[in-house]
N, C-alpha and C positions, 0 to 999 in steps of 0.2 A: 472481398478481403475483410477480414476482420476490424474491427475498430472497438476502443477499450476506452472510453467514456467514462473522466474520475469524478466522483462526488463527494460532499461532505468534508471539505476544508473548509477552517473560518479560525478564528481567531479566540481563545482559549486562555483562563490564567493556568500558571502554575499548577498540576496538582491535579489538573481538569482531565479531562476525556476526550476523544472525540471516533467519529467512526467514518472511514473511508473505504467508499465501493466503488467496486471496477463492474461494469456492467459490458460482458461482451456481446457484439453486436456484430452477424455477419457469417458467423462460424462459431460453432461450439467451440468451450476448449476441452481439452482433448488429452493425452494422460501425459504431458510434456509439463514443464514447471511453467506458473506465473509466480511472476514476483512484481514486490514493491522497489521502489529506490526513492531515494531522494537526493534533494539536491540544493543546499543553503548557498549563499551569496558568502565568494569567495573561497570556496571548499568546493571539491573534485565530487562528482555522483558518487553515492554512497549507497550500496547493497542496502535493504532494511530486514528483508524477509519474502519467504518465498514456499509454494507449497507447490510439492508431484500430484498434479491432478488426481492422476490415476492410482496412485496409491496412498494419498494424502500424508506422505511425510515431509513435514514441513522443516524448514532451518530460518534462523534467526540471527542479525547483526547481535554479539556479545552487548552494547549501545541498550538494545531494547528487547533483551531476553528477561523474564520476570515482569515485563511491563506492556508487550502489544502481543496482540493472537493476529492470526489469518483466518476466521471462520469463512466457509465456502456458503452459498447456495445451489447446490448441482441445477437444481431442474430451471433456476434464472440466471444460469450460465455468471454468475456473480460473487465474484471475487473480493471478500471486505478485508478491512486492515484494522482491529481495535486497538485505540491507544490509551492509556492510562495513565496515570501518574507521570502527566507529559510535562517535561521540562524546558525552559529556553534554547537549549541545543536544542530541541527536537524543531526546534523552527525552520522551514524550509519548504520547496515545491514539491510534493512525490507524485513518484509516478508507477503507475502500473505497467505492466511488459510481458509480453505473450509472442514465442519464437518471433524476436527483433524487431517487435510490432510494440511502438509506444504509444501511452495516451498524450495528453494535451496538459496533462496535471492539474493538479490543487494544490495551493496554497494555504499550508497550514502555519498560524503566526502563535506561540506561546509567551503571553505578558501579561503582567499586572500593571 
């Protein structure tokens, strides 16, 4: 069974960056969508962004259109999440998702 292994959450000002990778393990993925979510304290899981494998067309939460990408790496099966001019909302655990198969998350905190 697959397993989706996230990295690269930590703690960020205002303004900063940060890059989150999904490293799949177990099974390729495959031309079906992965996506991100998140999930902040007190707020319902929240879509972030998401890319068709197989035909790489990606969609984007309105939230973080202009400000994160999904670049891929095919051949290390690795899924990243760039974030950019990250905000206090954007505080919260994300998670990567591959057909109903979730990671374990990272935590990403933005503060000055």
């Amino acid at each position: 069974q697959v397993q989706l292994p996230e990295s690269g959450g930590g703690l960020v000002q205002p303004g900063g960056s940060l890059r989150l990778s999904c490293a799949a393990s177990g099974r390729a993925f495959s031309r079906t969508a992965v996506g991100w979510f998140r999930l902040a304290p007190g707020k319902e899981r929240e879509f972030v962004a998401a890319i068709i494998w197989g035909s790489g067309t990606t969609y984007y939460a309105d939230s973080v259109k202009g400000r994160f990408t999904i670049p891929r790496n095919n051949a290390k099966n690795t899924l990243f999440l760039e974030m950019t001019s990250l905000k206090p909302e954007d505080t919260a655990v994300y998670y990567c998702t591959y057909q109903g198969i979730w990671g374990q998350g990272t935590q990403v905190t933005v503060s000055s």
